[in-house]
VOPAGU-2260 file (C-alpha; in pm, 1 decimal, decimal comma):
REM VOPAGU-2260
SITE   aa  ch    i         X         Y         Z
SITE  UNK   A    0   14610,5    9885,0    9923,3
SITE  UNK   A    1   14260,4    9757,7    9965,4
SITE  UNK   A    2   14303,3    9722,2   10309,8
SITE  UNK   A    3   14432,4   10079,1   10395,4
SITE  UNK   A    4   14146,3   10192,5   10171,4
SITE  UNK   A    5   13903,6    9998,1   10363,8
SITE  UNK   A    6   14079,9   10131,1   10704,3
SITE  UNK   A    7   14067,2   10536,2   10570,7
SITE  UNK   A    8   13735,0   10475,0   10451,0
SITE  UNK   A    9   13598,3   10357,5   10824,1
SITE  UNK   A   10   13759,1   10596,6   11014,5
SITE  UNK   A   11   13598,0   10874,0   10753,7
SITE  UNK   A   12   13273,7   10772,5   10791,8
SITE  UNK   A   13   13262,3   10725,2   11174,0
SITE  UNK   A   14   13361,2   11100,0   11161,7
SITE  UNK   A   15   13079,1   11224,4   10933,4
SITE  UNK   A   16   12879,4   11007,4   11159,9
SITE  UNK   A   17   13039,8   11174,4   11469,7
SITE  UNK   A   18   12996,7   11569,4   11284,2
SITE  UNK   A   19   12685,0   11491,9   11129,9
SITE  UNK   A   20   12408,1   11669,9   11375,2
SITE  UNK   A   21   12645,5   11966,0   11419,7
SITE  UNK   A   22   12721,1   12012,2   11047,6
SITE  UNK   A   23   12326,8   12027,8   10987,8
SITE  UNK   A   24   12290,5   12236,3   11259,6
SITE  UNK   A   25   12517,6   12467,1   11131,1
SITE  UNK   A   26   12275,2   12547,2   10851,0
SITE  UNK   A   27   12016,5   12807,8   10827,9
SITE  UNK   A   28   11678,5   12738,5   10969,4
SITE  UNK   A   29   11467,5   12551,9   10647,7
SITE  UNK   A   30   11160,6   12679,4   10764,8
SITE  UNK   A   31   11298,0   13042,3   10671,5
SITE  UNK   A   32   11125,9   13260,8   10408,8
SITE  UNK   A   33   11415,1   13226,7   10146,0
SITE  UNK   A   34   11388,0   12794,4   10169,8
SITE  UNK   A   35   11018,8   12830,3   10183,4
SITE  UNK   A   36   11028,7   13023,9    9855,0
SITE  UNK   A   37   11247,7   12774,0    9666,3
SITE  UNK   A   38   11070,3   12444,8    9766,8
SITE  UNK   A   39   10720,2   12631,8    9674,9
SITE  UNK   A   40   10857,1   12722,7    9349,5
SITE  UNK   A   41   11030,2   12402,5    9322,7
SITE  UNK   A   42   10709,3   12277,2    9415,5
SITE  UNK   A   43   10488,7   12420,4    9209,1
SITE  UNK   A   44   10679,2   12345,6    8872,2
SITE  UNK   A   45   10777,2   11985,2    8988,0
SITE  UNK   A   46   10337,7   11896,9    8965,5
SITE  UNK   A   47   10284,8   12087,2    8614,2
SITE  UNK   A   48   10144,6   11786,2    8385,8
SITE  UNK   A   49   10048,3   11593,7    8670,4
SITE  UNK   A   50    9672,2   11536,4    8522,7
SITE  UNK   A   51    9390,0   11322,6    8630,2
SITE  UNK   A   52    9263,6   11345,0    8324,1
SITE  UNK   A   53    9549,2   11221,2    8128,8
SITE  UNK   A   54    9550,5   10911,2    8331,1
SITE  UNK   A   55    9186,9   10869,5    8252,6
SITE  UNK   A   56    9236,8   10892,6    7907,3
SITE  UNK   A   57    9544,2   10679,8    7859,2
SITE  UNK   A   58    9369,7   10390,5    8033,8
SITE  UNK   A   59    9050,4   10455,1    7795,8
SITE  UNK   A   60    9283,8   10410,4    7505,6
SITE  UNK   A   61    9408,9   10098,1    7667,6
SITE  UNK   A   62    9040,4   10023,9    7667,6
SITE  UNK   A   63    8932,7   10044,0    7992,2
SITE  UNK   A   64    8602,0   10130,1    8092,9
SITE  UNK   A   65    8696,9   10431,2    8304,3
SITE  UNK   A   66    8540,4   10760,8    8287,3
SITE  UNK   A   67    8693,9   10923,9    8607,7
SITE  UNK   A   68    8981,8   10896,7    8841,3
SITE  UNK   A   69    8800,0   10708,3    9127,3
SITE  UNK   A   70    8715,6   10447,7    8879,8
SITE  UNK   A   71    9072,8   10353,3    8830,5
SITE  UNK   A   72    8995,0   10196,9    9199,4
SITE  UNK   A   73    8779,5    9938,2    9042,0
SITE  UNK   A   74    9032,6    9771,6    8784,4
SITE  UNK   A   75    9293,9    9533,8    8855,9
SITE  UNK   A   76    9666,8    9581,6    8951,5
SITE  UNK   A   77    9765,3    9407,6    8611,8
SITE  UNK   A   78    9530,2    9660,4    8435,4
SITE  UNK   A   79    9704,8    9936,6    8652,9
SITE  UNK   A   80   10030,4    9823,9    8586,3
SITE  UNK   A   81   10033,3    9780,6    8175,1
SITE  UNK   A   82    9939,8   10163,9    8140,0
SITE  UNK   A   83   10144,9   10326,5    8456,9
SITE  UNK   A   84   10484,4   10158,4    8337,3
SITE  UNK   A   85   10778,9   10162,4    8459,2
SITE  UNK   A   86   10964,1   10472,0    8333,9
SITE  UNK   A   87   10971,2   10667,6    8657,1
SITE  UNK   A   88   11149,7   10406,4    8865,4
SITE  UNK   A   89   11451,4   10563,3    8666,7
SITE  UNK   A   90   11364,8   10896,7    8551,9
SITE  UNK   A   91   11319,1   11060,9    8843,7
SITE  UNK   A   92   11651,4   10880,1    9057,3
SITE  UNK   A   93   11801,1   11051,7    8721,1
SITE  UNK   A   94   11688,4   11369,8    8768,6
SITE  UNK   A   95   11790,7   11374,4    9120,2
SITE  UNK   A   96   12146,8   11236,0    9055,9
SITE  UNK   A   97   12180,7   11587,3    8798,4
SITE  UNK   A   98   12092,5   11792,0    9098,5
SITE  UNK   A   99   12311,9   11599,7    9374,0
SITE  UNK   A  100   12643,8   11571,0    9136,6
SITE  UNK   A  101   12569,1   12009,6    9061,3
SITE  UNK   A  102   12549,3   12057,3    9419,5
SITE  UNK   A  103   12843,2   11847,3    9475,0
SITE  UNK   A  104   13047,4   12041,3    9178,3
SITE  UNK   A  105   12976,7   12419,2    9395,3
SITE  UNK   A  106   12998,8   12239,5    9756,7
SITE  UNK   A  107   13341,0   12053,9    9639,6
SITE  UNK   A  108   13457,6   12158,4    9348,2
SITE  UNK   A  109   13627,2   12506,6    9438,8
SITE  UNK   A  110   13839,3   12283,5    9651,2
SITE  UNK   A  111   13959,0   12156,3    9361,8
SITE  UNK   A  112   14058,6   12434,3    9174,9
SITE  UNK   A  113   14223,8   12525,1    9475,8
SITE  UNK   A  114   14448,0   12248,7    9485,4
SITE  UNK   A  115   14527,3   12289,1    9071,1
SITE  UNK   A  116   14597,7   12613,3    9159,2
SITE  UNK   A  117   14747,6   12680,9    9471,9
SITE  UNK   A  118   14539,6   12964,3    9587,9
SITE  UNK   A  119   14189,1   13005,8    9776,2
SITE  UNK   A  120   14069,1   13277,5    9521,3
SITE  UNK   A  121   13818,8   13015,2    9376,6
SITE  UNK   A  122   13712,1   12859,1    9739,8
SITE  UNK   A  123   13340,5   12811,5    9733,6
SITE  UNK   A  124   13176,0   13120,8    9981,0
SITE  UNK   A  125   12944,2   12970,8   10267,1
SITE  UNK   A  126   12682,0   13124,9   10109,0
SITE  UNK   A  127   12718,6   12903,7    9799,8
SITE  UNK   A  128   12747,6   12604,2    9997,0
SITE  UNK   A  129   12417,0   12686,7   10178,0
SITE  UNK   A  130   12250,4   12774,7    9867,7
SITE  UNK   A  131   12383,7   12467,1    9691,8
SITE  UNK   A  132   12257,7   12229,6   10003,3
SITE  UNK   A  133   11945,5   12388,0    9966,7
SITE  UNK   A  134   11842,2   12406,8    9627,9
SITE  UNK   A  135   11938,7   12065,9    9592,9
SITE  UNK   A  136   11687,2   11944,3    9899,1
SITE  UNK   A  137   11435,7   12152,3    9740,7
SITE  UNK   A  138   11491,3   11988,8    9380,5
SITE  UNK   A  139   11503,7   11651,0    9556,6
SITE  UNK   A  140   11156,8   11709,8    9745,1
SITE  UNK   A  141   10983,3   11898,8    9484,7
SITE  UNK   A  142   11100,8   11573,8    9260,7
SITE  UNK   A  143   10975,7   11323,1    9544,1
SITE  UNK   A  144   10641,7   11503,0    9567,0
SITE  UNK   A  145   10607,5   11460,9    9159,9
SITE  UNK   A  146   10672,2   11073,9    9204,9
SITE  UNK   A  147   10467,0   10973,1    9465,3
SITE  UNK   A  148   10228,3   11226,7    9320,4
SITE  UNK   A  149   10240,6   11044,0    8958,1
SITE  UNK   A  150   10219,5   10665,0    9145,3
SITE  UNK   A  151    9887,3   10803,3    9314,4
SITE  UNK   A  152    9754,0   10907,9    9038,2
SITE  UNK   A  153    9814,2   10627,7    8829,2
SITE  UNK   A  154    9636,6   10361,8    9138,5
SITE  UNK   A  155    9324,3   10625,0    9119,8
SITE  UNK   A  156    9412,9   10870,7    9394,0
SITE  UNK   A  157    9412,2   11262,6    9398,0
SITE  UNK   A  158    9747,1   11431,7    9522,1
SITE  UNK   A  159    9581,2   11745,2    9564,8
SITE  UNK   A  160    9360,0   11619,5    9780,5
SITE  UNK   A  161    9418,8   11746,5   10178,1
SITE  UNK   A  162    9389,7   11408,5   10268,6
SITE  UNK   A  163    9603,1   11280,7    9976,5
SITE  UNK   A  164    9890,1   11557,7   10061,5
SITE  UNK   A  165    9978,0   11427,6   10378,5
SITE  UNK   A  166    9989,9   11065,8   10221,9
SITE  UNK   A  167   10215,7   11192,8    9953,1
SITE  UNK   A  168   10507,1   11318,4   10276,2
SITE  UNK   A  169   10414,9   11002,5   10458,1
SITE  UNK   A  170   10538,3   10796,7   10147,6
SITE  UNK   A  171   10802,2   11051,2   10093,4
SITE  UNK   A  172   10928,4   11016,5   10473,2
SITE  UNK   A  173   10903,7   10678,2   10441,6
SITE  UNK   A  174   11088,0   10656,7   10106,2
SITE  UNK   A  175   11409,4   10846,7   10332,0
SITE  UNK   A  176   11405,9   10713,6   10669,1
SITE  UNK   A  177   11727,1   10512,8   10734,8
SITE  UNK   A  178   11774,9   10347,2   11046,0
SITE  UNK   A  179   11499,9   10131,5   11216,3
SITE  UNK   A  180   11336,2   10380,3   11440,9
SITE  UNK   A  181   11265,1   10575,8   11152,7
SITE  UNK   A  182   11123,9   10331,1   10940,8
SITE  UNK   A  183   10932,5   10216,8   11133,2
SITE  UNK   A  184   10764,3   10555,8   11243,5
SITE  UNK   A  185   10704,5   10608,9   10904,0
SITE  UNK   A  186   10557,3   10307,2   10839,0
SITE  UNK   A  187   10277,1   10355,2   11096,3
SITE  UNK   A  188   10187,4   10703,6   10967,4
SITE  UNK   A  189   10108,7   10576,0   10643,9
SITE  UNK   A  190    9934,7   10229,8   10817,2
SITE  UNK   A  191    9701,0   10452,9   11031,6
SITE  UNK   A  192    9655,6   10694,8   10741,0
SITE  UNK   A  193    9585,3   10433,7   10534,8
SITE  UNK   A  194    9312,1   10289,6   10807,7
SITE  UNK   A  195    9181,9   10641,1   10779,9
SITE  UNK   A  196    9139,7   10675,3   10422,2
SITE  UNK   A  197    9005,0   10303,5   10387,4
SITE  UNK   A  198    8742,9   10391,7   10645,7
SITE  UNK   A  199    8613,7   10750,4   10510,2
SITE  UNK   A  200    8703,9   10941,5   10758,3
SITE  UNK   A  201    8568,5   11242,7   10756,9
SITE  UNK   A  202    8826,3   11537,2   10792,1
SITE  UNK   A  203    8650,6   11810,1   10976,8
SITE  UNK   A  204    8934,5   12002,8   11090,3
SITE  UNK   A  205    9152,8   11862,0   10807,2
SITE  UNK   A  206    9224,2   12232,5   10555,5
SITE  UNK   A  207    9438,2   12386,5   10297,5
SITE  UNK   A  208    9583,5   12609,6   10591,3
SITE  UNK   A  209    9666,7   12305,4   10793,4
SITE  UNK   A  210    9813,3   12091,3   10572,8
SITE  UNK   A  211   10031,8   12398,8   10454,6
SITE  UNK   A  212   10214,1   12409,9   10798,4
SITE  UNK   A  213   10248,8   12013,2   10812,2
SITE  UNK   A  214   10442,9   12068,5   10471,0
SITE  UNK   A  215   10635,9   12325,4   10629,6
SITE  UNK   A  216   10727,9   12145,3   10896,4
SITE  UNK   A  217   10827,9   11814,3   10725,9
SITE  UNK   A  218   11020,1   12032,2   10481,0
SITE  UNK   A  219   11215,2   12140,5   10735,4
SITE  UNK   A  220   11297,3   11794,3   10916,6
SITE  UNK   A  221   11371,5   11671,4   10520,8
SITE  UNK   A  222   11591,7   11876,6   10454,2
SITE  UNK   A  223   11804,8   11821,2   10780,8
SITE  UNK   A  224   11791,8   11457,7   10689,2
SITE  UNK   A  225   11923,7   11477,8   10374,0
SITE  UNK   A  226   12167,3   11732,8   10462,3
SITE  UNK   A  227   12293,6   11477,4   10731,9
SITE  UNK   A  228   12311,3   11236,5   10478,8
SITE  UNK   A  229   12423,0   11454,1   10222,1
SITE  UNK   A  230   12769,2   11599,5   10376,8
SITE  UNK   A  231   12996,2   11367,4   10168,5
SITE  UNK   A  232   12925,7   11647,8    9861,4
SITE  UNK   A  233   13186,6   11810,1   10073,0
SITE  UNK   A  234   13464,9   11613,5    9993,3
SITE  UNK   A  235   13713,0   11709,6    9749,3
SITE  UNK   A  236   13712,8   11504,8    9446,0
SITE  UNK   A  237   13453,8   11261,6    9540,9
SITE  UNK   A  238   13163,8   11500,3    9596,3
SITE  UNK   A  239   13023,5   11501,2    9276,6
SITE  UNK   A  240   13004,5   11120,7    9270,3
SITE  UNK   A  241   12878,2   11085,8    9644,1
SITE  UNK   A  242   12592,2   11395,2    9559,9
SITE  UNK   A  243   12469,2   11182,3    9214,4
SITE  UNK   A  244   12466,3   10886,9    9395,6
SITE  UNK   A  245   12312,2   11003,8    9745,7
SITE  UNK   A  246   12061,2   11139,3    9558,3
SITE  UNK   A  247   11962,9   10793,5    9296,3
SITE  UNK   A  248   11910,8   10583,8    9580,0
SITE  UNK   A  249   11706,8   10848,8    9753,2
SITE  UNK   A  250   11451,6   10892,8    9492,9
SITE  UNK   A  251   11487,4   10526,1    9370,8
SITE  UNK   A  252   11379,9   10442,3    9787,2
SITE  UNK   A  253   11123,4   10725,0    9764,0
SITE  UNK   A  254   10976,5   10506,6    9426,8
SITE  UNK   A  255   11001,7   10174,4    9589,6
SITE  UNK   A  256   10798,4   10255,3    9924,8
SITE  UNK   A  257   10494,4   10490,9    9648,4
SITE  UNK   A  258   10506,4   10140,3    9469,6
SITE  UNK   A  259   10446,8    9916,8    9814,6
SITE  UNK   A  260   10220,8   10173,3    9975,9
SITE  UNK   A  261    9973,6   10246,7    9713,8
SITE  UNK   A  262    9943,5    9902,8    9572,5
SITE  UNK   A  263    9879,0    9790,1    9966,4
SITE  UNK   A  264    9618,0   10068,3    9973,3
SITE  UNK   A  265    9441,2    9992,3    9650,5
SITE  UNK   A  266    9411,7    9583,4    9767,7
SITE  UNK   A  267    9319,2    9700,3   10094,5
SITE  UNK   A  268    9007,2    9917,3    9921,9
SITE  UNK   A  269    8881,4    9654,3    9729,4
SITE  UNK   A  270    8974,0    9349,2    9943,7
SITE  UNK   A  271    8829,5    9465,0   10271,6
SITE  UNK   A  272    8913,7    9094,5   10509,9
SITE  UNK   A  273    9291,6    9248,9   10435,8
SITE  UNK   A  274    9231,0    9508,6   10722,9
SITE  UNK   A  275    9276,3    9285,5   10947,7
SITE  UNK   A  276    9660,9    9181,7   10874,3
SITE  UNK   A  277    9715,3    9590,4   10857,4
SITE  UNK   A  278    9990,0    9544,4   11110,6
SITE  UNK   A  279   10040,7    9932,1   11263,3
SITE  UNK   A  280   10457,0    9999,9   11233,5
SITE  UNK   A  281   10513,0    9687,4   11034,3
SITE  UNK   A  282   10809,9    9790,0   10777,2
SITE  UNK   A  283   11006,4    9507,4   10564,7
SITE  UNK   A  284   11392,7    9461,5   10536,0
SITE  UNK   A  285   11518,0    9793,4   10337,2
SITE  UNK   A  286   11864,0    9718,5   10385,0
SITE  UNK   A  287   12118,4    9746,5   10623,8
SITE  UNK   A  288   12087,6    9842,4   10965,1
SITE  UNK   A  289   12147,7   10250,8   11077,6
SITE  UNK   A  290   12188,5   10355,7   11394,8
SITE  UNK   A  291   11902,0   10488,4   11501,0
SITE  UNK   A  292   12101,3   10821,5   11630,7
SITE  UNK   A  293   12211,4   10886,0   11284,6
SITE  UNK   A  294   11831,3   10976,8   11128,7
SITE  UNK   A  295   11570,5   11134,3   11327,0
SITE  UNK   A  296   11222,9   10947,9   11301,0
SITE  UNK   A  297   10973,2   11184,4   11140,6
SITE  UNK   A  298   10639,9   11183,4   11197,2
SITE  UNK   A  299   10407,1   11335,1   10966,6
SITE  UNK   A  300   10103,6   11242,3   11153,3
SITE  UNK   A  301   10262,5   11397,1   11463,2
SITE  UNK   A  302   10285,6   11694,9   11286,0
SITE  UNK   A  303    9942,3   11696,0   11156,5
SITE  UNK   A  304    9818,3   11670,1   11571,8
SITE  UNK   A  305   10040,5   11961,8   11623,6
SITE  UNK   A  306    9942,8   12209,5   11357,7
SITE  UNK   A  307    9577,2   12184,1   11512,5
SITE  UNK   A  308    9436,1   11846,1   11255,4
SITE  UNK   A  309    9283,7   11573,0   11370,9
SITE  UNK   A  310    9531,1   11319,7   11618,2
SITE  UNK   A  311    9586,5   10982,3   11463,6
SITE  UNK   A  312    9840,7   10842,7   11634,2
């Protein structure tokens, strides 16, 4: 029985694997006004709380002598580390898992019915698979965005910063990427961003408006990758399970690389010599192997160049 299991179980995946790029293709264009709208408001409630001067005062009643959010920069990781905790390396893979089984229950779950049933009365309509693909990659972003937004905060950087926004979808794309190619592309946006930062560069062309259609673009190339890796929430029976489980080890990835890429950041700022082992596209075992035509690479800083900022690459 394990065996036959094992056998179904390959020959499924290599034809999600196989359907993958047309089934996301299929979908409406993410970069339409009715996506945009969702992820903004998605957005927009996902940072409420997310204060500088909370942080400040939490590490002043851990006693230490702070008195704004760049002097966070001058502590050490252990003082860092006993006030930012580790609550969000769960809460938030939680809070995506909700969204991913929901989607999973309207993408798969009329199916279900159907079967109980014997009719097609209850079948979900396109429309509420589309809506139920998107709402949940706007949930999951606007959720990413809080996270990496919180870990930045917490290590003395400002999210709502230009600058500090494209860090924030560098981190995220990172946090995503699957196969090798895209890791590694990911990895040197935030290495040559972080070069950037570490050097104060100055930002001349770098605006509000700018930034705005980066996030619009990488919003758009998101939300094809986790569609593509989202398309097992269309299975009957198993949907739910795949869309709370998809989504956990999304946001616990998206976590893991905030974690690795801000502490290497805030070392980097006040150990200077360790610029010089800043390896451009270096990116550490994250697992198994993907092929590389099963995630596009993503390149934030590419779409910085394009949208008219300054070319990093």
């Amino acid at each position: 029985m394990v065996s036959r299991g094992q056998e179904i179980a390959a020959k499924g995946a290599h034809k999600v694997s196989a359907g993958a790029r047309g089934a996301a293709d299929a979908l409406p264009d993410w970069s339409g006004a009715a996506s945009q709208s969702i992820r903004k408001t998605v957005g927009r409630v996902s940072r409420a709380g997310l204060s500088s001067k909370r942080v400040v005062a939490r590490h002043k009643k851990c006693g230490h002598d702070v008195a704004s959010l760049a002097d966070l920069r001058r502590l050490d990781l252990q003082q860092i580390d006993a006030v930012r905790g580790r609550a969000a390396n769960w809460y938030y893979p939680a809070g995506a898992a909700l969204s991913g089984a929901g989607a999973g229950l309207v993408i798969s779950g009329g199916q279900l019915v159907i079967a109980a049933s014997g009719g097609a009365a209850a079948a979900p309509s396109g429309g509420a698979i589309v809506g139920a693909f998107t709402a949940d990659t706007a949930v999951v972003l606007g959720l990413a965005s809080r996270a990496v937004g919180q870990v930045s905060l917490f290590y003395g950087y400002d999210p709502e910063e230009p600058a500090e926004k494209l860090f924030v979808m560098s981190v995220v794309n990172a946090g995503t990427a699957s196969s090798a190619t895209a890791k590694n592309a990911a990895m040197a946006d935030i290495s040559r961003l972080t070069q950037a930062l570490f050097r104060g560069k100055t930002w001349k062309t770098l605006n509000e408006a700018v930034v705005a259609r980066v996030s619009t673009q990488f919003a758009k190339a998101f939300g094809f990758r986790l569609t593509k890796e989202g398309l097992g929430k269309a299975v009957p029976a198993v949907g739910i399970l795949v869309g709370g489980t998809l989504n956990w080890t999304t946001m616990e990835g998206i976590v893991d690389a905030a974690e690795m890429a801000y502490r290497r950041r805030f070392l980097l700022e006040k150990y200077p010599h360790l610029a010089d082992e800043e390896a451009s596209g270096s990116v550490p075992d994250a697992g198994p192997d993907v092929p590389d035509d099963a995630d596009e690479a993503i390149s934030v800083l590419g779409e910085l160049a394009e949208a008219g900022g300054p070319d990093l690459r």
